[in-house]
C-alpha positions, -999 to +999 in steps of 0.1 A: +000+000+000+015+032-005+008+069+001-001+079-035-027+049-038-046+066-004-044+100-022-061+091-051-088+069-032-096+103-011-096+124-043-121+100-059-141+099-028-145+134-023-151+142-062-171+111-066-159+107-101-128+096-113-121+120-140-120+151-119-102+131-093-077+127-119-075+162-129-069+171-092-041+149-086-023+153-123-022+124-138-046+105-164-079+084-152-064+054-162-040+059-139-060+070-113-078+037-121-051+011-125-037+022-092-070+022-069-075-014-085-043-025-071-052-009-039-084-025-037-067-060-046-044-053-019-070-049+007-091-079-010-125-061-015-138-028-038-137+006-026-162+018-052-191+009-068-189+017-105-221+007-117-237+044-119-223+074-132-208+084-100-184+065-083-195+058-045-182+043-022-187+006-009-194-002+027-156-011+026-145+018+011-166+040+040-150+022+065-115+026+051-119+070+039-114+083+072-082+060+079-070+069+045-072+105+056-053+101+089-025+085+070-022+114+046-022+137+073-001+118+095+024+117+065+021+158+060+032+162+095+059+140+093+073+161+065+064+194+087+080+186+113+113+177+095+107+210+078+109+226+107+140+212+126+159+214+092+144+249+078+144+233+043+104+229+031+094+197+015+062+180+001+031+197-015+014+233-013-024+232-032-035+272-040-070+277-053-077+307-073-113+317-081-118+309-122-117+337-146-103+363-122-064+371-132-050+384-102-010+393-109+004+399-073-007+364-067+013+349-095+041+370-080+034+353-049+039+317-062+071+330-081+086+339-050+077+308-031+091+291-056+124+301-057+127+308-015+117+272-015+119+247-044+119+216-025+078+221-021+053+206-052+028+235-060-004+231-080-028+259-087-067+252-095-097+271-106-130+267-091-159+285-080-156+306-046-180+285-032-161+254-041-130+264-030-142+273+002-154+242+010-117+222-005-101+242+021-122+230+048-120+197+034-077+199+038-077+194-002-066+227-009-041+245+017-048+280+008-071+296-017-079+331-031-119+337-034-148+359-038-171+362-012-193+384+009-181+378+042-149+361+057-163+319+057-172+304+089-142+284+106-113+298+086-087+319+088-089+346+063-070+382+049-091+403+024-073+412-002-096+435-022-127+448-004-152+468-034-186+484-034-208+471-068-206+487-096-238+491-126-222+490-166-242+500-192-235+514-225-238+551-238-268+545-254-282+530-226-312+545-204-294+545-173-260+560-186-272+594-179-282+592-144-262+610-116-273+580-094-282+548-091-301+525-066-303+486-068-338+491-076-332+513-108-302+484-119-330+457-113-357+471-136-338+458-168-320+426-177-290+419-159-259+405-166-235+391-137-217+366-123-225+333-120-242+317-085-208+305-064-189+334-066-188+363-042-199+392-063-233+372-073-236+365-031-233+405-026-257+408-053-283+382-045-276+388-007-289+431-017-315+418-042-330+398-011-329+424+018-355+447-006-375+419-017-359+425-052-364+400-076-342+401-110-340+389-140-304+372-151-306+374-189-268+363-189-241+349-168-200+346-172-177+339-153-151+369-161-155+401-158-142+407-191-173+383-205-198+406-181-182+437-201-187+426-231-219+413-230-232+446-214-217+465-239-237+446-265-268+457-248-277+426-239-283+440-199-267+455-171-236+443-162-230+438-124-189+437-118-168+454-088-149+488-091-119+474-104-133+448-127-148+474-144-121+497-143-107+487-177-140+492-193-145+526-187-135+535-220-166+521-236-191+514-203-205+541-186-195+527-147-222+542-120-219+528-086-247+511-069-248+540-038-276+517-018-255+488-016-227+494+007-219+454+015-184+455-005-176+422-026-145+409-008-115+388-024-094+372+002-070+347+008-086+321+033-069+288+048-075+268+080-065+270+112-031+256+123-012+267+096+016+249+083+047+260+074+047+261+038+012+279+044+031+303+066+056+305+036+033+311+015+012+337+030+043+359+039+048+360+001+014+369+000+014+397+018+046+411+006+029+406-030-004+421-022+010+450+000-005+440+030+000+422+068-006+391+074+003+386+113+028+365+129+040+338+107 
């Protein structure tokens, strides 16, 4: 049995399917495959049942998840702790990053932790806020950059970008010459925004919902540049944050929403008991970003 097979038995687990289980752990399905099947020979009886389109787990393979876990944890410290007496950082670091939002200081972040310490194995994946959330949680991701509407519940977190809501709309548009707008003049006409998932569409929903607003989503993308264009077709009002729509302002006229003052936050969240490639990686972080992040 070894420590890889018990990786790819959680990933398929958690994802339920073993392609994205493969796609999280970077390598192919059959491999994914080949190697749980020696696993399961190994311990004599199937992990999985494969007979639907999701793969779920056996009565054996519920009973053996939570010891798999332990042993992958119990193997993280190991390399921790030797980390630690020896200052030299080995093993893995997994960074989310909500999809379709290119944030450069963060790619400056993972240069730098790269080079201070090479001995670590980094992956970066794209997901929705909400799902990201909910891998760090889990201990599948260690640290993760995500839209939301409040710091989540039970982690640690550091707001990077904190923005009130922003209205785009083209010249020609009704609303383009107003001095003001409210959430109720935005909400009269077709919008277009964010998908469910992602922080700015929990401000939005979250505002919508406190005045009994109901909208209508003509359109949804998941970048702000997709929003942009799509508003400046006409095809609604787009619904982005002050600096997503700051490169747009050249052909969108960019009112901001003055009776919703909830900002969309994007912050770096992780779990508590950080550990020291975490630490690593959040100093770099906040060097990056411009910003503290505490005792490290």
């Amino acid at each position: 049995m070894e420590l890889r097979q018990l990786e790819y038995f959680v990933a398929v687990a958690e994802e339920r399917n073993f392609t994205r289980a493969a796609e999280r752990v970077h390598i192919s399905q059959s491999g994914v495959s080949a190697q749980i099947r020696q696993l399961e020979r190994e311990l004599g009886a199937e992990l999985f049942d494969r007979s639907a389109r999701t793969a779920t787990l056996t009565a054996a393979g519920k009973a053996a998840l939570d010891h798999a876990r332990a042993a992958l944890a119990a193997a993280a410290a190991v390399r921790q702790t030797v980390g630690e007496v020896t200052g030299v950082l080995r093993g893995r670091l997994v960074v989310g990053m909500v999809a379709g939002c290119t944030v450069t200081p963060l790619f400056e972040a993972l240069s730098a932790f790269h080079r201070a310490h090479p001995g670590v194995e980094m992956s970066l994946l794209e997901d929705s806020s909400d799902r990201l959330v909910e891998a760090v949680r889990l201990g599948t991701l260690d640290v993760a950059l995500v839209g939301t509407a409040a710091a989540p519940e039970g982690l640690e977190s550091l707001t990077v970008i904190s923005e009130r809501l922003v209205a785009l709309v083209p010249e020609s548009h009704a609303l383009a010459a107003r001095r003001r707008l409210a959430l109720r003049d935005i909400v009269d006409h077709p919008i277009v925004c964010m998908p469910p998932g992602t922080g700015l569409r929990a401000v939005f929903d979250g505002a919508c919902a406190a005045r009994d607003l109901r909208p209508r989503i003509a359109l949804q993308a998941g970048a702000a540049d997709a929003v942009a264009d799509l508003a400046a077709r006409g095809l609604g009002v787009g619904v982005l944050s002050e600096s997503m729509a700051a490169r747009h302002r050249d052909r969108l006229v960019v009112h901001t929403v003055d009776d919703v003052e909830t900002p969309a936050l994007l912050a770096l969240v992780w779990r508590k008991g950080r550990s020291p490639a975490v630490r690593a990686m959040l100093t770099q972080c906040g060097r990056a970003f411009g910003l503290p992040v505490g005792p490290v």
